[in-house]
C-alpha positions as CSV (number, residue, x, y, z in Angstrom):
1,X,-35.5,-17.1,-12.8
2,X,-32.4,-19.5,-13.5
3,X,-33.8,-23.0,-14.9
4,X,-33.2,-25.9,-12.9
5,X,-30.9,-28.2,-14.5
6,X,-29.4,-31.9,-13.4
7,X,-26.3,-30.2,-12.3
8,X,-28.5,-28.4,-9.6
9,X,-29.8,-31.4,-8.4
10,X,-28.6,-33.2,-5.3
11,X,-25.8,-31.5,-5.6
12,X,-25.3,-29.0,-2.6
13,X,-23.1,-26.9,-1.3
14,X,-21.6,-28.5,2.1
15,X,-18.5,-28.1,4.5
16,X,-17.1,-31.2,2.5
17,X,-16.6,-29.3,-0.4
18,X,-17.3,-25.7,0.3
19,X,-15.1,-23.6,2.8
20,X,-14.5,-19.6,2.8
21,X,-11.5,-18.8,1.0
22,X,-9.2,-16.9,3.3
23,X,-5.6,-16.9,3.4
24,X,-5.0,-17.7,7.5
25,X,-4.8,-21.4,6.1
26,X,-1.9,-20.6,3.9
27,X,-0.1,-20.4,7.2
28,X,-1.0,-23.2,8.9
29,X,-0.4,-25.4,5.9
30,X,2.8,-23.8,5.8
31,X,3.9,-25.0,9.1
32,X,2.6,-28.6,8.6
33,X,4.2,-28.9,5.4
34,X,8.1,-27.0,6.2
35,X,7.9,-26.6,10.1
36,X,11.5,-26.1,10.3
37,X,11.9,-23.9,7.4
38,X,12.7,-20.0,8.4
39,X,9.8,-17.9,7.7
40,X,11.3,-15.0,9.6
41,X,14.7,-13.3,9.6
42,X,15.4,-9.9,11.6
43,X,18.6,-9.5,12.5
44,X,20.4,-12.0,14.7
45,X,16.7,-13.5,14.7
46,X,15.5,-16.5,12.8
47,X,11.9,-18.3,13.5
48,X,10.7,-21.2,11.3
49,X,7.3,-21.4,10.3
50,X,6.4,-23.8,13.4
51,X,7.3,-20.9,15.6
52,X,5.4,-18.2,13.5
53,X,2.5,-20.0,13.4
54,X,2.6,-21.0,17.5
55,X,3.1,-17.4,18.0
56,X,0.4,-16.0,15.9
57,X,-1.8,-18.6,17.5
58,X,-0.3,-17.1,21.0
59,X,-1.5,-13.6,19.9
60,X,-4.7,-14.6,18.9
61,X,-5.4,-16.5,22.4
62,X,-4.4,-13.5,23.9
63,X,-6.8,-10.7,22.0
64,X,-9.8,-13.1,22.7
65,X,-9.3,-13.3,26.1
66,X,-9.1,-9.7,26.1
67,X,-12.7,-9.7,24.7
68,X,-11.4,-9.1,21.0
69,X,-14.3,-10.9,18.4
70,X,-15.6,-10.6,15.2
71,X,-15.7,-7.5,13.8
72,X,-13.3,-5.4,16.2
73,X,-11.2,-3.3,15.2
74,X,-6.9,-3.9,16.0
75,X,-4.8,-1.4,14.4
76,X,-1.1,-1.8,14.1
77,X,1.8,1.1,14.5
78,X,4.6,-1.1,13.4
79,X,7.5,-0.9,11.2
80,X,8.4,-3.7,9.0
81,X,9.1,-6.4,11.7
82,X,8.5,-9.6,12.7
83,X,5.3,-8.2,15.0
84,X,3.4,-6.9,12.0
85,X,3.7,-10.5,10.1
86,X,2.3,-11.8,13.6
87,X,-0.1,-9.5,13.5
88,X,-1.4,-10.0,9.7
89,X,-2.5,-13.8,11.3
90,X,-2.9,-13.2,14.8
91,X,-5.8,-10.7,14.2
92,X,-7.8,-12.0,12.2
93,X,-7.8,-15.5,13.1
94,X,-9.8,-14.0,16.1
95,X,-12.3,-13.0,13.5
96,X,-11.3,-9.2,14.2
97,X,-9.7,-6.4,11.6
98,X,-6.5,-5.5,11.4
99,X,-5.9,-1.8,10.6
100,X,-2.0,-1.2,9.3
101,X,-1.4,2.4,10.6
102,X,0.3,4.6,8.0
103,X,3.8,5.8,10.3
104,X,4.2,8.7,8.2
105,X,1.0,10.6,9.5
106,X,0.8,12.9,11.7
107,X,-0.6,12.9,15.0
108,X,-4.4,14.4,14.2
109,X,-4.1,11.9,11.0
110,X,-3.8,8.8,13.2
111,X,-6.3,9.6,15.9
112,X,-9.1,10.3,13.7
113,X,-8.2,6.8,12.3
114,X,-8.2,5.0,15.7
115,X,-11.8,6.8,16.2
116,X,-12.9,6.7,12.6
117,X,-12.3,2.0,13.0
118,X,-13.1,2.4,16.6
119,X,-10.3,0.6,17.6
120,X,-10.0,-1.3,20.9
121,X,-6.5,-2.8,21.0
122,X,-3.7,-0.7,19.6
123,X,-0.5,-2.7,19.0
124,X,2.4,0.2,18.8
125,X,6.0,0.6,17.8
126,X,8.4,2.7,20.7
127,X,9.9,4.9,17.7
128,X,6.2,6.0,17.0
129,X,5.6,7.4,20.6
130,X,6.2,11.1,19.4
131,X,3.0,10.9,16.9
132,X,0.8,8.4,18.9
133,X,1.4,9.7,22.2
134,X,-0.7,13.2,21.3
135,X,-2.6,10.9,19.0
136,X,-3.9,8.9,22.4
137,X,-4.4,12.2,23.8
138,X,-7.4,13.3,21.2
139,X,-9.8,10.2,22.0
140,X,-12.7,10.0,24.3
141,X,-12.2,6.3,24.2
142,X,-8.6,4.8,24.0
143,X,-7.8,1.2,23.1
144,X,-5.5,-0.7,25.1
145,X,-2.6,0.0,24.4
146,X,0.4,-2.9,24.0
147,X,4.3,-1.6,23.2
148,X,6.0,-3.1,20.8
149,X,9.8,-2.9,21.6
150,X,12.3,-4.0,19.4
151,X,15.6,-5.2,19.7
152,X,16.6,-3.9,16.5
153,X,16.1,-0.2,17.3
154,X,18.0,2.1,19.6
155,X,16.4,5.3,18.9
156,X,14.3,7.3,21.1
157,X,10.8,6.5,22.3
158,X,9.0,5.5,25.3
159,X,6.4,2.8,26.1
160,X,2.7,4.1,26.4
161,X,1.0,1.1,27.4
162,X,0.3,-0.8,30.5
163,X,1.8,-4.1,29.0
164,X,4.6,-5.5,26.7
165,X,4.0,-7.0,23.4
166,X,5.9,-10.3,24.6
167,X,4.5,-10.6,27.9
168,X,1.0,-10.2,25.9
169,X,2.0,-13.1,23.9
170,X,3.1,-15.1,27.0
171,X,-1.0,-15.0,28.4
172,X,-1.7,-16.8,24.7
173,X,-2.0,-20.3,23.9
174,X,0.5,-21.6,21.0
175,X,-2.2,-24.4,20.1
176,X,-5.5,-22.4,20.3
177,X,-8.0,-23.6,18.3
178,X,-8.9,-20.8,15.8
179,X,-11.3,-21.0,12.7
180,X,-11.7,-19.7,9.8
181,X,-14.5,-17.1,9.3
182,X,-17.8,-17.9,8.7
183,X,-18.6,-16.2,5.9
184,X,-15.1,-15.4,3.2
185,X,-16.9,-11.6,2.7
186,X,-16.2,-10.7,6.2
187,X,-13.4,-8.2,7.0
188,X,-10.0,-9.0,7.4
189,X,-8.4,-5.5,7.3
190,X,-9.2,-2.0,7.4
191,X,-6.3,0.4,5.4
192,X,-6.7,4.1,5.4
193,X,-6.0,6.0,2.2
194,X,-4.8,9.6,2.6
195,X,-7.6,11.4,2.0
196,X,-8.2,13.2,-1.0
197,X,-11.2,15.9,-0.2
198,X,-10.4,15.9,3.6
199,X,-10.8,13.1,6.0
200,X,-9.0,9.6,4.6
201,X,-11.3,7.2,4.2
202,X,-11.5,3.9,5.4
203,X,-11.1,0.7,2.9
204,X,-12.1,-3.0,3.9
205,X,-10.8,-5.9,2.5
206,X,-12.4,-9.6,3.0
207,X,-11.1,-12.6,3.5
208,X,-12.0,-14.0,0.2
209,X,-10.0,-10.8,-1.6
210,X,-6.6,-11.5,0.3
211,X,-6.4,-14.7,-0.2
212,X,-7.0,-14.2,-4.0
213,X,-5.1,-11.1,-4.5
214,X,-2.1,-13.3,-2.3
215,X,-2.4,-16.1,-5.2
216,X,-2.4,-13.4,-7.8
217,X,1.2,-12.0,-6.6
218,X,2.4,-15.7,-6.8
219,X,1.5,-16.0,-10.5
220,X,2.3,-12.5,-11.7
221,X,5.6,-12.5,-9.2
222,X,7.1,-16.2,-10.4
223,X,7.3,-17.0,-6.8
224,X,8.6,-20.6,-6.6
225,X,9.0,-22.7,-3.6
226,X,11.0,-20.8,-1.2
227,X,11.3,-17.2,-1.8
228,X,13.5,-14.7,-0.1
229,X,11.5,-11.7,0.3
230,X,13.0,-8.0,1.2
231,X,10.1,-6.1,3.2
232,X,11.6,-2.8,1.1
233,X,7.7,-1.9,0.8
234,X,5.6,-1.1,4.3
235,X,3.7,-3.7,5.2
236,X,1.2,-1.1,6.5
237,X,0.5,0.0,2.8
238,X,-2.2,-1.9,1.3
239,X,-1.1,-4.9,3.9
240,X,2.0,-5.1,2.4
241,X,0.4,-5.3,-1.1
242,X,-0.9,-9.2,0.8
243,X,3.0,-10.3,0.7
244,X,2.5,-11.5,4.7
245,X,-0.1,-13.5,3.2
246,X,1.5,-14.1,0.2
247,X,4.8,-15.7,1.5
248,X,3.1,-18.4,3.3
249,X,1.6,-19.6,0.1
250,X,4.9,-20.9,-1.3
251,X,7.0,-21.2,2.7
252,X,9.0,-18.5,1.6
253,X,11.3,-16.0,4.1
254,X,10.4,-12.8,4.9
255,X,13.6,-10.6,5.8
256,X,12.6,-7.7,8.0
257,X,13.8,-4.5,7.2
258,X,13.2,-1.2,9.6
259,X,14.3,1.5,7.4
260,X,15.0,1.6,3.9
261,X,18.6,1.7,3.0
262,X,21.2,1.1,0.5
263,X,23.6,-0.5,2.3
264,X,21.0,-2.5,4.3
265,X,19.5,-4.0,1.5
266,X,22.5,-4.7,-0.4
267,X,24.1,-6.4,2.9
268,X,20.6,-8.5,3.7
269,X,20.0,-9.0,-0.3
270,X,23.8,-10.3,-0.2
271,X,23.6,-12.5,3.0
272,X,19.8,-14.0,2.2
273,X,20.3,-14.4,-0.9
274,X,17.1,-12.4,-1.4
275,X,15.0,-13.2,-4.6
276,X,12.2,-11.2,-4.3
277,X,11.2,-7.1,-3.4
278,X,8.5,-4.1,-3.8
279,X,8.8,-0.9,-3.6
280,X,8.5,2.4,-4.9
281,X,10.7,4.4,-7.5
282,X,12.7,6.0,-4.7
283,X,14.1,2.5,-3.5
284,X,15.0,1.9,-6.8
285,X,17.0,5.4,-6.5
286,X,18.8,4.5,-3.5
287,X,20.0,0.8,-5.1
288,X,21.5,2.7,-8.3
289,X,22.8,5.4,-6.7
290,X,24.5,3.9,-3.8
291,X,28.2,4.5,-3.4
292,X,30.4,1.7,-4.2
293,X,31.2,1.0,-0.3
294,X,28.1,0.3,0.5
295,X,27.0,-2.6,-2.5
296,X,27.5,-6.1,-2.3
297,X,28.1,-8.5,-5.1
298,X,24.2,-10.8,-5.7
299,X,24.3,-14.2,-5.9
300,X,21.6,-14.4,-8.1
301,X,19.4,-12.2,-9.9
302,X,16.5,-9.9,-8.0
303,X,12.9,-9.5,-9.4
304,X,12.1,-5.8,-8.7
305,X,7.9,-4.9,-8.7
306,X,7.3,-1.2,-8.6
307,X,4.2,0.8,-9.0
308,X,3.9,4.4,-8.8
309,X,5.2,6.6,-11.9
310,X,6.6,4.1,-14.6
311,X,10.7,4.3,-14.0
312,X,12.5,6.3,-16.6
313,X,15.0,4.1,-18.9
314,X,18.0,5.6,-17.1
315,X,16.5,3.7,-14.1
316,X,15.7,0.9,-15.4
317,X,19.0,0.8,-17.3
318,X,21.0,1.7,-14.0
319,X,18.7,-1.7,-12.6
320,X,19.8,-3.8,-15.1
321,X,23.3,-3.5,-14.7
322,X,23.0,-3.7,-10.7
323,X,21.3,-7.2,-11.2
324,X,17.4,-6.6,-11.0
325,X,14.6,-7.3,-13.2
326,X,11.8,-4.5,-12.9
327,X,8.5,-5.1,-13.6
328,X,5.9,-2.8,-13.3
329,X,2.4,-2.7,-11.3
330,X,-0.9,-0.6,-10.8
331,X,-3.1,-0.7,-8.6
332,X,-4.9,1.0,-5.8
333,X,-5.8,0.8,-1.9
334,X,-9.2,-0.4,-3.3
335,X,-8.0,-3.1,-5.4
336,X,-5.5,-4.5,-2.2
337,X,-3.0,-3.0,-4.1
338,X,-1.5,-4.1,-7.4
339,X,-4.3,-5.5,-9.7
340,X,-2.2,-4.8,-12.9
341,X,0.7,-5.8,-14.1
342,X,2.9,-4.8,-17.2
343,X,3.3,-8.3,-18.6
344,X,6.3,-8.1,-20.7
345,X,7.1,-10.5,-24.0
346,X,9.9,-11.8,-24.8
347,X,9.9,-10.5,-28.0
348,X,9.7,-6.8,-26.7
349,X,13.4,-7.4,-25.5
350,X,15.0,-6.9,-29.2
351,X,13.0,-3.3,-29.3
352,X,15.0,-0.5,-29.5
353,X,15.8,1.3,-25.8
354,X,13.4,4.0,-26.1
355,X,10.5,1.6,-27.9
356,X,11.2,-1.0,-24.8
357,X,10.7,2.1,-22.6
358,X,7.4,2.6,-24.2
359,X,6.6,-0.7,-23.4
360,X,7.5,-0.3,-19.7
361,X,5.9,3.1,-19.2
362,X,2.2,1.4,-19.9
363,X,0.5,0.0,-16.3
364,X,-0.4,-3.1,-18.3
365,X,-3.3,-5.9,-18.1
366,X,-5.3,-7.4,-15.4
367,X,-3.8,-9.8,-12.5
368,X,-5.1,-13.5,-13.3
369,X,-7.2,-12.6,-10.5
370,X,-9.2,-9.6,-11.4
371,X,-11.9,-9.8,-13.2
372,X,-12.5,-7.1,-15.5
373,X,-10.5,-4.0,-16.4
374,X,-11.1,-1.7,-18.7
375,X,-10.6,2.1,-19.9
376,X,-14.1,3.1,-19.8
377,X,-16.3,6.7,-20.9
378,X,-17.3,7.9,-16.9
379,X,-20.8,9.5,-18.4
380,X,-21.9,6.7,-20.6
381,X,-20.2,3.9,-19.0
382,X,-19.2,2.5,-22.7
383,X,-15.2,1.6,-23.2
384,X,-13.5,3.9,-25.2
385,X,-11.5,2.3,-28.1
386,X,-8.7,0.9,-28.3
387,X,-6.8,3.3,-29.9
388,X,-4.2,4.3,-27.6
389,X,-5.1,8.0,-27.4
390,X,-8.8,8.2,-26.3
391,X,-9.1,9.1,-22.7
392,X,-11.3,7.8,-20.6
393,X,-11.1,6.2,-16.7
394,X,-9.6,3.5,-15.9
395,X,-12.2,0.8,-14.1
396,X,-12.1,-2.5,-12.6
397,X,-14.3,-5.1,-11.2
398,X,-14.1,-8.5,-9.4
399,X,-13.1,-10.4,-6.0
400,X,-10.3,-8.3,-5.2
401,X,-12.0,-4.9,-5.2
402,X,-13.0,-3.9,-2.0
403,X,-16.1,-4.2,-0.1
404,X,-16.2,-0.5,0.5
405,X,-15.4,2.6,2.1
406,X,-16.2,1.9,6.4
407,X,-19.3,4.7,7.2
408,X,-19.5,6.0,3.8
409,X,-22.1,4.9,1.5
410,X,-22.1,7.8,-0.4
411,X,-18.6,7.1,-0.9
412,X,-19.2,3.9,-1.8
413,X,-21.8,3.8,-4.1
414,X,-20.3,6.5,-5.9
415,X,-17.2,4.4,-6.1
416,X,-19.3,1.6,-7.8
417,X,-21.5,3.5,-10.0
418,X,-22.7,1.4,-13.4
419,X,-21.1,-1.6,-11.9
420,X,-17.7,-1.0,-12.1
421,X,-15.2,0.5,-9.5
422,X,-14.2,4.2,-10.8
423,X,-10.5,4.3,-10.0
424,X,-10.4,7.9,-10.8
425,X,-7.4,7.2,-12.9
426,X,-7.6,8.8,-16.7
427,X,-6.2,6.9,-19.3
428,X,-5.9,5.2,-22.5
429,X,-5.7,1.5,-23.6
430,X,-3.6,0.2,-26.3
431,X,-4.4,-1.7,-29.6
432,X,-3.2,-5.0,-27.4
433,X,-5.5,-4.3,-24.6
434,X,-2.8,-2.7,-22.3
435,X,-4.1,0.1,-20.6
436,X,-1.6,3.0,-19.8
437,X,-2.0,6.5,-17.5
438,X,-2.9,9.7,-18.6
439,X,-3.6,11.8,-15.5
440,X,-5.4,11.6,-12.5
441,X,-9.2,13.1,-11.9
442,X,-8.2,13.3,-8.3
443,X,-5.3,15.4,-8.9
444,X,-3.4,13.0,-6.4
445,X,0.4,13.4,-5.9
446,X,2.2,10.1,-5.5
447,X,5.8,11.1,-4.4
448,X,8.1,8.0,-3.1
449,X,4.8,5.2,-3.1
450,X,2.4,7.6,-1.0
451,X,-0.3,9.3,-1.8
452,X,-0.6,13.4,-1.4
453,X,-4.1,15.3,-1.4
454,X,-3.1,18.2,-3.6
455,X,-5.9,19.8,-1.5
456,X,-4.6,19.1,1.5
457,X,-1.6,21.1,0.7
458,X,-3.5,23.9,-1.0
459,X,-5.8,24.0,2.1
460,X,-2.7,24.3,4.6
461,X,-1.5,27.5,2.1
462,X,-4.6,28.9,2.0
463,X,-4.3,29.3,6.1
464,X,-1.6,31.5,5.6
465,X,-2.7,35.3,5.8
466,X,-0.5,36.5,3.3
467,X,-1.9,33.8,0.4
468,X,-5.0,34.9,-1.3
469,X,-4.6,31.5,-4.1
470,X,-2.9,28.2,-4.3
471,X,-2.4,25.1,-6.4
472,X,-0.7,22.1,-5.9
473,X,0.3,20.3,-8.9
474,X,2.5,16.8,-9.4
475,X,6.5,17.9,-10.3
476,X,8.3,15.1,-11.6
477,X,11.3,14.2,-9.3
478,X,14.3,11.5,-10.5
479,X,14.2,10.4,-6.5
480,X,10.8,10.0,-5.6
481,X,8.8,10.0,-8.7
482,X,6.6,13.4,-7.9
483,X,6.7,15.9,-5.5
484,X,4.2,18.5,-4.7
485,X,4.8,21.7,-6.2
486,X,2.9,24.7,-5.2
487,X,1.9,27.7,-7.3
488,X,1.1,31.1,-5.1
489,X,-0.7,34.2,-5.4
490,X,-0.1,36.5,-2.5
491,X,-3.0,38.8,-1.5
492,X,-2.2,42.7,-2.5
493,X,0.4,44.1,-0.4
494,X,1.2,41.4,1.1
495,X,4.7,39.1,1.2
496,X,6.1,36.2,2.1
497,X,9.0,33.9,1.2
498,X,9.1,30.2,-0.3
499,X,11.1,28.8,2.9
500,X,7.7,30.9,5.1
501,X,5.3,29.1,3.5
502,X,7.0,25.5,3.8
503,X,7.9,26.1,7.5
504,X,4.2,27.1,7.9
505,X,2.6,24.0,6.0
506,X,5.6,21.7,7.8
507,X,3.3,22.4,11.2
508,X,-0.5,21.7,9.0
509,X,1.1,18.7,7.3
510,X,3.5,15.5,7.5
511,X,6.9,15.3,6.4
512,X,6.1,13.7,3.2
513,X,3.3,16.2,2.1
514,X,5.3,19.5,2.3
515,X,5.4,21.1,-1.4
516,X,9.1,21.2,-2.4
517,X,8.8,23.7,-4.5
518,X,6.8,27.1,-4.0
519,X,6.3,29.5,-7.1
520,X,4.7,32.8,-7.0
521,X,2.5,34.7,-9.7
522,X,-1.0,34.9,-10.8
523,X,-2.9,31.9,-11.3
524,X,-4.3,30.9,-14.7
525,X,-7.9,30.7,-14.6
526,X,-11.2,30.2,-17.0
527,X,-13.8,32.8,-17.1
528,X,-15.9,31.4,-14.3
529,X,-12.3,31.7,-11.8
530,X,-11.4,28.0,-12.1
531,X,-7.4,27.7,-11.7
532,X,-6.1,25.8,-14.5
533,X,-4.4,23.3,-13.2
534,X,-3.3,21.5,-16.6
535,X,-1.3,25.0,-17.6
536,X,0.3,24.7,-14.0
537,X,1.2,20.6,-14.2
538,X,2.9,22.1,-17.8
539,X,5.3,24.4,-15.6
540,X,5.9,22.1,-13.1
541,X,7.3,19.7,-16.0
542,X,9.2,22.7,-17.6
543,X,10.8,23.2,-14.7
């Protein structure tokens, strides 16, 4: 028992000088401090933060007096618009969850998440009716549905609800009174991760983690007063890595962006005069390789944070010229996104090219805000040295690890076996304590910022009647980082062609998931019939 000591004497923790850390006040405060200061720019649109906030207040009126409480569930089908920064505040000052819904899934994907968070209020883009209209169609119990309709896009889609997202806002009050939670553990989002032995599973964060994890990215980040930020990443994907919380922090401007484009970016980059953006190797791609009629001189230089597969030097070269400064980041859905950064010294910049690169390919040391991470011997739980070639996983622990996996305790406690959370990341860790990736235990494909179930894809083969084995392994791609890559052995006598076998896992899978490439032959395996996967990842490399 801890010995009591004068300091614990008379000394108690009250509401004078103990609240729960969450980051709905960074918003508020926000709005007192720069009312008239844009927070939001989409298109011809601008809204200052005295807006944002009323309206966010206006939304979360509105949910409660559609019964929505603590602990309900409000998932989002939104693109990166000015709705889903509402919603990121809105939600959760009712003391509900907000669940980001990944747009790229499929249909049976997203209804086994509405059912799987048991969602009453579903807040839904019209360009999304195609996958949420069957989605709807799979659930014994619906949510309310609200259509989200926005002026920026002219594409196809209908509305599936029975009411308008701004005539929902118009029931709200702009001044309700909402509170922070009661207790800074309790849930503040719900985010999905794409499944990696069948169903996804379901990832809480707290209150107390996002508003940390939102101070971290303004430390690591450099984030001054007033910030132009791109939305290049989704905001659905990890909430946005917490940049709608983040933003608030310093009153910075959040530039909405529905799809991902070169000439879009360089036009609103141009025009903003954007400081900040995230995103994944691919955007990186798009920015370098765009054709001279579509870039715009910048009026200042661009901080670039990337995660994924560290970018090659051509890249980061190609960056450098364009007028952005990369720096790289690693994290994971459980860890509310980036946890790691590569911190780079200023010293490293006289290094020769390919040294520098070295540099840059590591995933780097802990955000101020995480409190231990380590490379770390899975069986006896001791860290492996420092040596730069050990291999071990890769574990972390502190506030901005998530609470757990939503229904899963076996799940969970797996996750946080020995006291640590197992990222099922292999890797090594450096002389100066930066860690750097080695492979992945999980044999997960991240292609363009997403994550791909290798067996997901080999299950979809497998369905085929010609295919008697299959692997799925990560090919490296100069566009999107990886892409799957699958390895086939056809049953005796039987035949099919590469083109078959994608047209027949493009109706199993999303878009995003399809293997690119399909090669046939027998598969390596050990003596027990164990496909060798590390033979096949050797191919894939070789080309």
């Amino acid at each position: 028992m801890r010995a009591d000591t004068i300091y614990d004497r008379d000394l108690d923790r009250v509401p004078a000088n103990h609240q729960p850390l969450s980051p709905l006040g960074y918003l508020d405060r926000a709005a007192r401090t720069f009312p008239d200061h844009v927070a939001v720019i989409h298109g011809p649109l601008r809204r200052s933060y005295a807006d944002l906030y009323a309206r966010c207040r206006r939304l979360a009126s509105a949910l409660v007096r559609h019964g929505i409480g603590r602990g309900d569930t409000v998932a989002a089908m939104l693109a990166n618009t000015p709705a889903m920064v509402e919603c990121h505040y809105g939600v959760p000052m009712t003391g509900a969850v907000l669940n980001t819904l990944n747009t790229r899934l499929d249909a049976a994907a997203i209804a086994f998440c509405l059912a799987h968070g048991e969602a009453k209020v579903l807040i839904t883009d019209r360009e999304f009716a195609r996958t949420i209209a069957p989605a709807l169609a799979q659930l014994d119990n619906p949510p309310l549905v609200i259509d989200y309709d926005d002026p920026e896009y002219d594409g196809p889609g209908e509305r599936l609800g029975t009411v308008a997202y701004e005539d929902f806002l118009a029931g709200g009050d702009a001044g309700y009174d909402w509170a922070l939670p009661p207790d800074e553990w309790d849930a503040i989002s719900l985010n999905y991760t794409s499944g990696t032995t069948g169903d996804p599973k379901g990832v809480v964060y707290h209150h107390r983690g996002a508003a940390l994890l939102a101070l971290g990215n303004v430390v690591t980040c450099n984030l001054g007063q007033h910030p132009v930020y791109l939305w290049t990443l989704p905001m659905f994907h990890c909430n946005g890595w917490c940049f709608p919380w983040t933003l608030s922090i310093v009153a910075g401007t959040h530039v909405c962006l529905r799809q991902v484009r070169a000439g879009a970016m360089y036009a609103l980059m141009a025009e903003h005069g954007v400081t900040h953006l995230c995103g994944a190797p691919i955007v990186m791609q798009l920015l370098i390789n765009a054709p001279e009629a579509e870039r715009r001189p910048l009026p200042r230089p661009v901080a670039f944070f990337t995660a994924a597969a560290p970018p090659p030097e051509a890249v980061l070269a190609g960056m450098r010229e364009a007028g952005f400064a990369v720096t790289h980041l690693y994290g994971l859905t459980e860890s509310y996104g980036p946890a790691v950064v590569n911190a780079w010294h200023a010293d490293w910049d006289a290094l020769p090219p390919e040294e520098q690169a070295a540099k840059k390919a590591r995933q780097g040391v802990r955000y101020p805000v995480l409190e231990g991470l380590d490379v770390r011997d899975p069986e006896t739980m001791e860290p492996v040295p420092a040596d730069g070639s050990t291999i071990g996983e890769v574990m972390m622990r502190g506030n901005v690890v998530m609470r757990g996996y939503l229904k899963n305790p076996t799940s969970t406690q797996a996750a946080f076996a020995g006291g640590w959370f197992r990222t099922g990341d292999l890797g090594v860790k450096h002389a100066d304590g930066y860690i750097q990736l080695k492979d992945r235990s999980k044999d997960i494909i991240i292609s363009g910022g997403e994550n791909i179930s290798s067996i997901e894809v080999e299950d979809a083969l497998f369905k085929h009647p010609a295919v008697a084995a299959a692997a799925v392994v990560a090919k490296p791609d100069a566009k999107w980082g990886e892409t799957p890559c699958a390895f086939v052995e056809l049953k005796p006598g039987s035949e099919a062609e590469a083109d078959e076998l994608i047209a027949w896992c493009r109706e199993r899978l999303a878009p995003y998931k399809l293997p690119r490439h399909v090669v046939f032959g027998e598969l390596p395996k050990t003596s027990t019939g164990k496909i060798q996967k590390f033979i096949l990842r050797e191919r894939a490399r070789e080309g």
